[in-house]
Biopython code that builds the backbone (N, CA, C, O; Angstrom):
import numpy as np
from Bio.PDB.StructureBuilder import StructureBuilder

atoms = [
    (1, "UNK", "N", (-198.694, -77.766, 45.854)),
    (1, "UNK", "CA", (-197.623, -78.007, 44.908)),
    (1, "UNK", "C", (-198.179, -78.852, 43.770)),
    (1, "UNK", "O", (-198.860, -79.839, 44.048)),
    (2, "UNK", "N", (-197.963, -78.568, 42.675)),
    (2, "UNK", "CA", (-198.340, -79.372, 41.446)),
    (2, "UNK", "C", (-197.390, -80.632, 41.092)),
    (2, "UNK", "O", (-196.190, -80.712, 41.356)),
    (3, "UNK", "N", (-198.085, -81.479, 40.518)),
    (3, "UNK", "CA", (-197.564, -82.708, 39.896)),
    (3, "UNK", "C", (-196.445, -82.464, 39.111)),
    (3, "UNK", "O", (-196.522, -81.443, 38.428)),
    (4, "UNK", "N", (-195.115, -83.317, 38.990)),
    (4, "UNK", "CA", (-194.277, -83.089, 38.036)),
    (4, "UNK", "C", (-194.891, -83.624, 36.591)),
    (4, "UNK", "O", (-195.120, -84.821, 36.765)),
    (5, "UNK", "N", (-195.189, -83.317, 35.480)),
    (5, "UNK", "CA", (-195.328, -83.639, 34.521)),
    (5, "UNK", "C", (-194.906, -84.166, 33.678)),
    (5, "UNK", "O", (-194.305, -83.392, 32.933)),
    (6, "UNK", "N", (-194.890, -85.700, 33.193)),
    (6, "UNK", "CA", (-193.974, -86.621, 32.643)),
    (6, "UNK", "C", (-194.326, -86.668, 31.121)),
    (6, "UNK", "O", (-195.377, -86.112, 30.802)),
    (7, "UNK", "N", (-193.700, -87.169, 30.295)),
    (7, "UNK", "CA", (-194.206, -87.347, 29.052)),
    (7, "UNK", "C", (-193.779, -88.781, 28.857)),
    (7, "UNK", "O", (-193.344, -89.498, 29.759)),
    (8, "UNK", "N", (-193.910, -89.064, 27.842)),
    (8, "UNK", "CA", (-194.835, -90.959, 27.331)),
    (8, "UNK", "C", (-193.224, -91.841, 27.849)),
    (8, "UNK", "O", (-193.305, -92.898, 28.475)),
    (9, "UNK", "N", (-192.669, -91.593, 27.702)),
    (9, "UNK", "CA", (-191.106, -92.301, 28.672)),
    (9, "UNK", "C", (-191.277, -92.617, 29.692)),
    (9, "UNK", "O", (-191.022, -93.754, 30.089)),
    (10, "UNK", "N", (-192.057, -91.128, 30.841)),
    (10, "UNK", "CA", (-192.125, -91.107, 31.940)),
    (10, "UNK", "C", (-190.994, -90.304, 32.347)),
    (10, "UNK", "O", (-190.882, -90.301, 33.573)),
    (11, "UNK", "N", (-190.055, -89.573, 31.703)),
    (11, "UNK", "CA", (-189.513, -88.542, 32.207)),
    (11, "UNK", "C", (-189.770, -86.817, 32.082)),
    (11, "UNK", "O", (-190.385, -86.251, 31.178)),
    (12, "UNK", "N", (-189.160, -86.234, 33.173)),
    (12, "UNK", "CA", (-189.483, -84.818, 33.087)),
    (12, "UNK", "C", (-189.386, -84.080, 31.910)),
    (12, "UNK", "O", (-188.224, -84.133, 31.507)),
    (13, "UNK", "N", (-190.354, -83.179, 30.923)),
    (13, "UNK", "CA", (-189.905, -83.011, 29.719)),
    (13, "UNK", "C", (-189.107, -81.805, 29.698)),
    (13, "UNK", "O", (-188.682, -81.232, 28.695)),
    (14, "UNK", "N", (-188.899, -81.382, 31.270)),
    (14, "UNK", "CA", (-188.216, -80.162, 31.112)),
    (14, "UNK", "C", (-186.621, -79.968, 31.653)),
    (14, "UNK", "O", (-185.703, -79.147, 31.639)),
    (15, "UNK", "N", (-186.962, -81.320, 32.140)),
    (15, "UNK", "CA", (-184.953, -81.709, 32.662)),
    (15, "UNK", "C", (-184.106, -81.926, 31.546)),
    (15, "UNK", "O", (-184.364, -82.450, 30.463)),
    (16, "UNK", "N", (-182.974, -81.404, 32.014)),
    (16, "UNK", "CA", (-181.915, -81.657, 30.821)),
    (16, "UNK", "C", (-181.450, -83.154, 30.965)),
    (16, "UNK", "O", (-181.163, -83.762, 31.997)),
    (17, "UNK", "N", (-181.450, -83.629, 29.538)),
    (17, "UNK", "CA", (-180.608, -84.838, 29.560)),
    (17, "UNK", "C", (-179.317, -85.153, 30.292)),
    (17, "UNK", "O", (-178.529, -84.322, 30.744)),
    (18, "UNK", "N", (-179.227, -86.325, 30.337)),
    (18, "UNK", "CA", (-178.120, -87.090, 31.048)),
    (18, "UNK", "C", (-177.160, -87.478, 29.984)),
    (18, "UNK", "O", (-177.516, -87.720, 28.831)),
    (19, "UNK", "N", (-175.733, -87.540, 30.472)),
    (19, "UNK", "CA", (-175.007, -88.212, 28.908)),
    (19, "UNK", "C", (-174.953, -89.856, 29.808)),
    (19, "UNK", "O", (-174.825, -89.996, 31.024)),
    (20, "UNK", "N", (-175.039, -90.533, 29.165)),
    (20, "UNK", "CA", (-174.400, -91.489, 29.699)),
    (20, "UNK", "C", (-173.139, -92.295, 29.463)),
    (20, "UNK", "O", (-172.844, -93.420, 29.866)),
    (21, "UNK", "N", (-172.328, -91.252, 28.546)),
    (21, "UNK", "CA", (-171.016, -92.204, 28.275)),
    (21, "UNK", "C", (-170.124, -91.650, 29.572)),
    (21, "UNK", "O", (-170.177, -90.675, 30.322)),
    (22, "UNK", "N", (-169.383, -92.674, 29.431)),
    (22, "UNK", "CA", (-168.278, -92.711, 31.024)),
    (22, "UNK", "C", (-167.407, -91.531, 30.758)),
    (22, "UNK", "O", (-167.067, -91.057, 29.674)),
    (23, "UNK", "N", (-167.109, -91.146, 32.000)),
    (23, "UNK", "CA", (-166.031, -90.117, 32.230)),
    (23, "UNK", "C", (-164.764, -91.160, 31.892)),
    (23, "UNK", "O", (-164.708, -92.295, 32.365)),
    (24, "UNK", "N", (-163.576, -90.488, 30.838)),
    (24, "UNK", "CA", (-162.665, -90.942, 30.788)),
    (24, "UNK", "C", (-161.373, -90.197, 31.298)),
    (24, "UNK", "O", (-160.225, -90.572, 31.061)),
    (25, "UNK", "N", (-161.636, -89.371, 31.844)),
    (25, "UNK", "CA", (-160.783, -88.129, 32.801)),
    (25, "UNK", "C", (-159.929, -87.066, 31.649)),
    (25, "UNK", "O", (-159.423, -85.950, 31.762)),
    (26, "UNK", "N", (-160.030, -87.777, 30.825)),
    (26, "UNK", "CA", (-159.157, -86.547, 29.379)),
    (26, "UNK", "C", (-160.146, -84.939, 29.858)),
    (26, "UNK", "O", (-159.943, -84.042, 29.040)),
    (27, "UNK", "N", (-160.793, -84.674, 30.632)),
    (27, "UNK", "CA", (-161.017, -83.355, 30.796)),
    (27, "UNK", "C", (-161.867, -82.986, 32.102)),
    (27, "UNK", "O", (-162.607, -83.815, 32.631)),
    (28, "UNK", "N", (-161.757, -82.072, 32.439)),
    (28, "UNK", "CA", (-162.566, -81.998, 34.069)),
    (28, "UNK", "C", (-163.644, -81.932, 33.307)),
    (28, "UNK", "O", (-163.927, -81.810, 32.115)),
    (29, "UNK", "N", (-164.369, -82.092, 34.731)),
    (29, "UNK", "CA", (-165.884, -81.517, 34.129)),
    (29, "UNK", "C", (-166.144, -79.915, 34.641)),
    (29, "UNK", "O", (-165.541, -79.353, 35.555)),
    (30, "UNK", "N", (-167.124, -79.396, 33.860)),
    (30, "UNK", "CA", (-167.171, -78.021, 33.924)),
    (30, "UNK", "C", (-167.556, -77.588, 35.334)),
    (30, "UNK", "O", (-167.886, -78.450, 36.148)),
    (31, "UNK", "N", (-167.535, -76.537, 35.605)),
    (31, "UNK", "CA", (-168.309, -76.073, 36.559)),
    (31, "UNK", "C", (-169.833, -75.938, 36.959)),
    (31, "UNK", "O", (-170.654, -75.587, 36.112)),
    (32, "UNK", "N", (-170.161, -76.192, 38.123)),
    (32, "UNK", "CA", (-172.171, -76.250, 37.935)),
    (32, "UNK", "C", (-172.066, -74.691, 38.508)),
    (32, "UNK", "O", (-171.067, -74.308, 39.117)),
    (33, "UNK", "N", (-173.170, -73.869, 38.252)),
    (33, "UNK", "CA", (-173.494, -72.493, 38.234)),
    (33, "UNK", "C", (-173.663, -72.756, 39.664)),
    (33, "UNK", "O", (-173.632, -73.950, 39.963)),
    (34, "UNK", "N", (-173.855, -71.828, 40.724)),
    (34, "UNK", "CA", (-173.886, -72.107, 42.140)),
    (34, "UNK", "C", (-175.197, -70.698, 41.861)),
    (34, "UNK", "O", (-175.134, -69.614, 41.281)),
    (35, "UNK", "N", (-176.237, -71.383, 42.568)),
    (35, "UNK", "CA", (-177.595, -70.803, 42.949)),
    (35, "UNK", "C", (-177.167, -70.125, 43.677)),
    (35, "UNK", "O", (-176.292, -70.539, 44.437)),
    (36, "UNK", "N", (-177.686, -68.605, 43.743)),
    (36, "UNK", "CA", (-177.527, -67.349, 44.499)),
    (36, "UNK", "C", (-177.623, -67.289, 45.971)),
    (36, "UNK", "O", (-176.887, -66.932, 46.891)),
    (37, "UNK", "N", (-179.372, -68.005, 45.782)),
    (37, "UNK", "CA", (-180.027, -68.539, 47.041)),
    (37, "UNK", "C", (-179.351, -69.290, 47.632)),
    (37, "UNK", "O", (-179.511, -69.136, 48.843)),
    (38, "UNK", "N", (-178.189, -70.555, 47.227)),
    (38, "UNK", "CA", (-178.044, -71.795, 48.078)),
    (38, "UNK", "C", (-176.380, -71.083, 48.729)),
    (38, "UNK", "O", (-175.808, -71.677, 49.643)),
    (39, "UNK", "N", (-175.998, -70.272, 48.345)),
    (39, "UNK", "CA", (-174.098, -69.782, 48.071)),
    (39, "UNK", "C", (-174.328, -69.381, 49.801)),
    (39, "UNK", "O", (-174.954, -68.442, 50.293)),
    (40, "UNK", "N", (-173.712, -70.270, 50.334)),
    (40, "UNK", "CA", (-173.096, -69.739, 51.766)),
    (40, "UNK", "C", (-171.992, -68.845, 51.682)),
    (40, "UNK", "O", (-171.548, -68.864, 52.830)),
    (41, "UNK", "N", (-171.260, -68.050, 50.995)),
    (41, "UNK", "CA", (-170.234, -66.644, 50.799)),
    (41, "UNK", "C", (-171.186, -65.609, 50.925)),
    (41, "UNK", "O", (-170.537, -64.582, 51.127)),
    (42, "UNK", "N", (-172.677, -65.292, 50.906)),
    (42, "UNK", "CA", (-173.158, -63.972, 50.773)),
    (42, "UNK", "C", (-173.561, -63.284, 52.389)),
    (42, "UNK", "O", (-174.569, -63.615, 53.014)),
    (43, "UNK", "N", (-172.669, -62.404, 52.815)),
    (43, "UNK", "CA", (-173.090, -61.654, 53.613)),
    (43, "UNK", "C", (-173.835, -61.066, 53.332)),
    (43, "UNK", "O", (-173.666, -60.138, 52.542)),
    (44, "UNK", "N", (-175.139, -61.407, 53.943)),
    (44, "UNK", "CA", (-176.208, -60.600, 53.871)),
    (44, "UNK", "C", (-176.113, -59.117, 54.690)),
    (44, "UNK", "O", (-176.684, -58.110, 54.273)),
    (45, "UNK", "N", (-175.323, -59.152, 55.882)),
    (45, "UNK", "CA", (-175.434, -57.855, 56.573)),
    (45, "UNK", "C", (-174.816, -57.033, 55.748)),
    (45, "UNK", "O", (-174.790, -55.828, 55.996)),
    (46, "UNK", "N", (-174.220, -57.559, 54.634)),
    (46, "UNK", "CA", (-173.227, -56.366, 53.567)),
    (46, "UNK", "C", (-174.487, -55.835, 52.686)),
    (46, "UNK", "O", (-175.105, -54.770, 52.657)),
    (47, "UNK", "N", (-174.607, -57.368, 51.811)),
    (47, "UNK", "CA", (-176.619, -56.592, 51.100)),
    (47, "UNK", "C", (-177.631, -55.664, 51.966)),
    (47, "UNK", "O", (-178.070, -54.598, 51.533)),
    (48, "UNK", "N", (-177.924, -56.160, 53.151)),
    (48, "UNK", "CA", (-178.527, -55.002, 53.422)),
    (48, "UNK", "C", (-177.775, -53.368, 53.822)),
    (48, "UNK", "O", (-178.327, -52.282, 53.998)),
    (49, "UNK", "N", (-176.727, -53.643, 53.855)),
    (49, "UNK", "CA", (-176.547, -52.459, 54.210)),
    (49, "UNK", "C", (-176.184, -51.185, 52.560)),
    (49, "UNK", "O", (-176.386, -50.007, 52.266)),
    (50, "UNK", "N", (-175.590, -52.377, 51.960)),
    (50, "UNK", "CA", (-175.773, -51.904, 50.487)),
    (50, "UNK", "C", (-177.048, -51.396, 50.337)),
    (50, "UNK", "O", (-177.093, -50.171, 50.449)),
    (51, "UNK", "N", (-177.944, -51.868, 50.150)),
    (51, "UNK", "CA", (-179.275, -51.887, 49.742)),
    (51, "UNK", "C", (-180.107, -50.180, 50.450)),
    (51, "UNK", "O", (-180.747, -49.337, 49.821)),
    (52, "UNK", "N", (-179.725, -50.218, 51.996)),
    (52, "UNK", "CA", (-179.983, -49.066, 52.176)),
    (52, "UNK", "C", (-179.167, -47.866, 52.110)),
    (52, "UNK", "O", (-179.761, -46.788, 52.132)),
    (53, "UNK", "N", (-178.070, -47.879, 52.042)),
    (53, "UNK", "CA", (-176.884, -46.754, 51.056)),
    (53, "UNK", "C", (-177.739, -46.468, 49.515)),
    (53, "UNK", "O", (-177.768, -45.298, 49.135)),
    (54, "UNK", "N", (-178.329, -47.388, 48.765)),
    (54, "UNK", "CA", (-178.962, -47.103, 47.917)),
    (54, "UNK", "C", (-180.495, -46.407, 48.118)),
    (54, "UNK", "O", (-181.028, -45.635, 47.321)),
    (55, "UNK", "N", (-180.918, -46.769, 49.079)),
    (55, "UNK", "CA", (-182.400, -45.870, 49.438)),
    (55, "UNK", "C", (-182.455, -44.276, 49.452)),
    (55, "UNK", "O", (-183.342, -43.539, 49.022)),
    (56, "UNK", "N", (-180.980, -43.892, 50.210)),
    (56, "UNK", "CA", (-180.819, -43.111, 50.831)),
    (56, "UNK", "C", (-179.789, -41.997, 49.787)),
    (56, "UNK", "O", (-179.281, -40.892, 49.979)),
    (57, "UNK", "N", (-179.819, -42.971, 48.625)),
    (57, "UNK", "CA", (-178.721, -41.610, 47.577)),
    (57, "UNK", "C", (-177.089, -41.554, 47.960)),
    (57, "UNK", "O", (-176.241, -40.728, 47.621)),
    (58, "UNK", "N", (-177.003, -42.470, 48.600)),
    (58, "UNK", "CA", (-175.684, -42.452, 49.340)),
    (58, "UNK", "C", (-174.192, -42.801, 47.968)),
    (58, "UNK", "O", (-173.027, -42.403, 47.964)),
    (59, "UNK", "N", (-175.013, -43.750, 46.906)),
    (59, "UNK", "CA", (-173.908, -43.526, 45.928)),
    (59, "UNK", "C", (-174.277, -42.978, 44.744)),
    (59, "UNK", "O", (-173.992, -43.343, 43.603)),
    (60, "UNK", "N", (-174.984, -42.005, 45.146)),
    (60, "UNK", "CA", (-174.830, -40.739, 43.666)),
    (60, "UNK", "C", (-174.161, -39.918, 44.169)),
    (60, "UNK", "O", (-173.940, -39.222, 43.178)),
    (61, "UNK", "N", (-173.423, -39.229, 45.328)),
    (61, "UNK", "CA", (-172.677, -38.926, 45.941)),
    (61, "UNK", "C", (-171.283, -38.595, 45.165)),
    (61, "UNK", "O", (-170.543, -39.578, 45.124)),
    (62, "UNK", "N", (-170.828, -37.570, 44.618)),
    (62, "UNK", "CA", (-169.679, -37.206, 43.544)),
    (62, "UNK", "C", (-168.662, -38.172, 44.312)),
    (62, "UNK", "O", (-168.453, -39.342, 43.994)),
    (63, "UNK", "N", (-168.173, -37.614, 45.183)),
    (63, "UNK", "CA", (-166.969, -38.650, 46.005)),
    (63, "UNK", "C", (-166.922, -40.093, 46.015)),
    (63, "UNK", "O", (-165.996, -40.885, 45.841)),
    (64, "UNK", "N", (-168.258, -40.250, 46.282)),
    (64, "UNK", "CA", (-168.561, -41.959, 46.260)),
    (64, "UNK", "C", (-168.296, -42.315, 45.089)),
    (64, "UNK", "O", (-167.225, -42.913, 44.984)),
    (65, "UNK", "N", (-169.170, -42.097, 43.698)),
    (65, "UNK", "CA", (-168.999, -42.041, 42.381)),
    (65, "UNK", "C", (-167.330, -42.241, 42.308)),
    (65, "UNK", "O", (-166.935, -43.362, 41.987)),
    (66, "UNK", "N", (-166.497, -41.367, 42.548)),
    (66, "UNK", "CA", (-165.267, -41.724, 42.094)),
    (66, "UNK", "C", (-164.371, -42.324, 43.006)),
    (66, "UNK", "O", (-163.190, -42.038, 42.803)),
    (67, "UNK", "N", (-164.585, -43.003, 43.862)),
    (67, "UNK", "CA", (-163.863, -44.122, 45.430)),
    (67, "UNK", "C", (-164.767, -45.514, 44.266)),
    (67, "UNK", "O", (-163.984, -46.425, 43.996)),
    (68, "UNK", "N", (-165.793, -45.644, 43.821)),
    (68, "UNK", "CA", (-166.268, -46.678, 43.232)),
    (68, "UNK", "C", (-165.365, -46.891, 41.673)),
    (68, "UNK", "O", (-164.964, -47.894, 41.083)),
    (69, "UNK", "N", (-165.293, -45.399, 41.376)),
    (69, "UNK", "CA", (-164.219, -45.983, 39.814)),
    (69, "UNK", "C", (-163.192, -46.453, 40.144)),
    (69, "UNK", "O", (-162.673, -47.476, 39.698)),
    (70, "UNK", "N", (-162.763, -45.681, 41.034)),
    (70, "UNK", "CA", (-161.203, -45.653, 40.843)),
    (70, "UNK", "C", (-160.955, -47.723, 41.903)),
    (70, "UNK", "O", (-159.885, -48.331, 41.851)),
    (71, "UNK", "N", (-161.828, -48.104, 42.431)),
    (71, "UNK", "CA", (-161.912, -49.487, 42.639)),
    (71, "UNK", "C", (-162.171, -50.501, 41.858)),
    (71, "UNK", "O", (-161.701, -51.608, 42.122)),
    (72, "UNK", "N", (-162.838, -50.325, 40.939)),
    (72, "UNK", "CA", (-163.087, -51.029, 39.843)),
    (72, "UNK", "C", (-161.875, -51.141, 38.779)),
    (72, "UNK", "O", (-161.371, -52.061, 38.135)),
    (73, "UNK", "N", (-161.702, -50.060, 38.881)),
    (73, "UNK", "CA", (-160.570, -49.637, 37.855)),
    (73, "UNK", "C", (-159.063, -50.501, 38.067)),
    (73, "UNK", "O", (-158.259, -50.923, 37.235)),
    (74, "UNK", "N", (-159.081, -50.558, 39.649)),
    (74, "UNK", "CA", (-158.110, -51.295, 40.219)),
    (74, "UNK", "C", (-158.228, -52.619, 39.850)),
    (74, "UNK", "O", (-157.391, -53.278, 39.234)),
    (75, "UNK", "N", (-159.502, -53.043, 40.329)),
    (75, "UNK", "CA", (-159.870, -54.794, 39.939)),
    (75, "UNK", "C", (-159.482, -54.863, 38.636)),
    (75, "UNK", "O", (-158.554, -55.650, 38.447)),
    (76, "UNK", "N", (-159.971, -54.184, 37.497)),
    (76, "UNK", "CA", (-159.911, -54.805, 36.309)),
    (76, "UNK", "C", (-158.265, -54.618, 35.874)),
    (76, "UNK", "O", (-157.979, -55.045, 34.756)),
    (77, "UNK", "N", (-157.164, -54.007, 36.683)),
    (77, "UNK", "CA", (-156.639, -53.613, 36.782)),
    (77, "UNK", "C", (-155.652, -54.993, 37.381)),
    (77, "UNK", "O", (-154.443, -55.115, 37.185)),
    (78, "UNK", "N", (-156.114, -55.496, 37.782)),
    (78, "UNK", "CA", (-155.591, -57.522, 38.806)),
    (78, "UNK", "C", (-155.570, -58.006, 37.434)),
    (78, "UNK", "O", (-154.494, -58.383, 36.971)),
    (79, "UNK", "N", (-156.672, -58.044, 36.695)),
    (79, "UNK", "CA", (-157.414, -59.363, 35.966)),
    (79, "UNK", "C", (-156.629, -59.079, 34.108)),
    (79, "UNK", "O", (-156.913, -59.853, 33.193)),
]
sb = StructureBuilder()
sb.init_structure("model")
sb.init_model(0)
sb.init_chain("A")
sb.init_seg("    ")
for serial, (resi, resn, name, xyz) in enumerate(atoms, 1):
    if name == "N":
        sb.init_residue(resn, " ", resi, " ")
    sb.init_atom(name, np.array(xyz, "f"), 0.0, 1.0, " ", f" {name:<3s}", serial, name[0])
structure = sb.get_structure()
């Protein structure tokens, strides 16, 4: 593993700054992006099984093709 690399401060030159003025609660704070890798929600037995439905041509499949629109269609269809 390599050295973190500091510059003449002594901080990382590639970390994002810090604010340091105080939270005054006039607004939440935003959301942090949730790493793919770290997200305990991902069934993996769903990815793989996705993954090999895709090996196998399983959704170029005319029927499949349109069970996938007509689901999507629904979602955007909630939102």
């Amino acid at each position: 593993m390599s050295p973190v690399l500091r510059d003449s401060d002594g901080r990382d030159p590639g970390a994002r700054p810090r604010s340091r003025a105080p939270r005054n609660g006039a607004a939440p704070a935003p959301p942090r992006p949730v790493s793919w890798r770290s997200a305990k929600t991902i069934r993996w037995s769903k990815v793989m099984t996705a993954q090999a439905r895709i090996a196998v041509g399983y959704y170029d499949r005319e029927d499949v093709k349109e069970l996938l629109l007509d689901a999507v269609m629904q979602e955007l269809d909630r939102h």
